[in-house]
N, C-alpha and C positions, 0 to 999 in steps of 0.2 A: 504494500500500500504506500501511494504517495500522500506527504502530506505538504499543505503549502501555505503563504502568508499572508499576511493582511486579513480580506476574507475568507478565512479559513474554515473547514470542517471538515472533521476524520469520522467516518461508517467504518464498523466493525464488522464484519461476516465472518461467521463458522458456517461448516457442514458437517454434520454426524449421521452415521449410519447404524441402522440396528444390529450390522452384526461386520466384523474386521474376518470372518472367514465363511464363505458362502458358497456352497456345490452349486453345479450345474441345475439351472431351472430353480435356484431358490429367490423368494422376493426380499429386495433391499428395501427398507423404510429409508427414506434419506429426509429429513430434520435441518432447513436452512436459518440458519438466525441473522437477521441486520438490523444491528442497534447504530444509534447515535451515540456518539463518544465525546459528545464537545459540549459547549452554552449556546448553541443558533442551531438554527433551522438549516436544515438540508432539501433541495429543492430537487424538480423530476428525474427522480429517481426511479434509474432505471434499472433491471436485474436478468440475468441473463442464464442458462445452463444448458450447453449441449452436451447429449449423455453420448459419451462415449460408446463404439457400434459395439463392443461386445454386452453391452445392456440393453433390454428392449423397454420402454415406457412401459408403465400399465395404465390403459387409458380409466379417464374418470379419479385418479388417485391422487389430482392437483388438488391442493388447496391452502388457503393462509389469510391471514389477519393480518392487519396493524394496530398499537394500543390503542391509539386515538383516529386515524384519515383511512380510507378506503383504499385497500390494495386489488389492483387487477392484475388476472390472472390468464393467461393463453397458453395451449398447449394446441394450439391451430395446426403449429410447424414442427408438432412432436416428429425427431426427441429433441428439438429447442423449444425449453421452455420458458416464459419470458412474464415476467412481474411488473408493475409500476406505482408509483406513489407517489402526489404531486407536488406533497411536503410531508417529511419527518421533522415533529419535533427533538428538540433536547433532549434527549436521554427518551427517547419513542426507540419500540423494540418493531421489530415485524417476524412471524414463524411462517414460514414455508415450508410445506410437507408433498413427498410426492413418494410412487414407489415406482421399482425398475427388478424386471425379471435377467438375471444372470445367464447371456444364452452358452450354448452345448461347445461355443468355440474357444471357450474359456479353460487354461488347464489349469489341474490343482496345483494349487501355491502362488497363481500367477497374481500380479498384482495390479488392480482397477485404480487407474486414476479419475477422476470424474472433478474439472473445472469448470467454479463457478463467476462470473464476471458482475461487478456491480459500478456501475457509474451516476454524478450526479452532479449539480451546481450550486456552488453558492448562496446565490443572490434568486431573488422571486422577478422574472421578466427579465427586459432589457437594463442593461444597467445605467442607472439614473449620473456615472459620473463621464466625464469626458477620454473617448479611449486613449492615450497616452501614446506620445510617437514611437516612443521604446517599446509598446507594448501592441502588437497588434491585435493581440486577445482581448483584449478590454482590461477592466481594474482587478477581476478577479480568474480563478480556473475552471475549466470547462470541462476536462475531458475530451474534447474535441478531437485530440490529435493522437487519442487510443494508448491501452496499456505500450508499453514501452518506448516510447515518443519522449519529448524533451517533456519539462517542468511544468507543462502548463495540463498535469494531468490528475483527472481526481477520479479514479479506479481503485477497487478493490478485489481481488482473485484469493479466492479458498480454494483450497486443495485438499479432496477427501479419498479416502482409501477404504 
């Protein structure tokens, strides 16, 4: 996770799964958490998870909260599954729950990675300050220019096993 200055704000994501060792054909619960970690508001927040091909989705098994603002939920593009929220508060949590059947190409002991990408902004709307010569992004981060791009990046990646 990047974290940056000024208008700043850092989202937390884990992923847990019900079980760290799974036979062929068994189902993973997977358990996403993104909390706020900061004093300000995190804006359209966006979430992201392609399951890895040796997992098949289990359709109907999306689902999640936020404490306080309404999260949507699609699985249109299974198995990218995709969340969004248009503000999290301060210290606001969001659970995401899905599950995934482990297929038959998987051998024992092999190890399943499964990344998950969250992104989001700052500031609510266009920004009320004037964009700065030095700064072609405006006054604060965006994310725009994707996980491992220059500084002007505000991503978060969980890695579950």
């Amino acid at each position: 996770m990047r974290r940056g200055h000024g208008f700043s704000k850092q989202l937390v994501g884990t992923e847990v799964t019900s079980t760290t060792n799974a036979a062929n054909q068994a189902t993973i619960a997977f358990i996403v958490t993104l909390s706020s970690d900061g004093d300000t508001e995190a804006y359209d927040v966006a979430w992201s998870d392609t399951l890895p091909a040796c997992l098949t989705y289990a359709p109907g098994s999306f689902a999640g909260s936020c404490t306080t603002h309404t999260l949507g939920l699609s699985d249109a593009s299974a198995p990218t599954l995709e969340g969004a929220v248009a503000q999290l508060e301060a210290r606001e949590t969001c659970i995401i729950t899905f599950q995934a059947t482990v297929d038959y190409s998987v051998t024992p002991g092999q190890d399943l990675t499964n990344t998950v990408l969250t992104t989001w902004t700052s500031l609510l709307g266009e920004s009320r300050f004037p964009t700065p010569p030095y700064n072609a992004s405006g006054m604060e981060r965006t994310g725009a220019n994707g996980v491992g791009g220059v500084l002007n990046d505000y991503a978060a990646i969980c890695w579950g096993k």
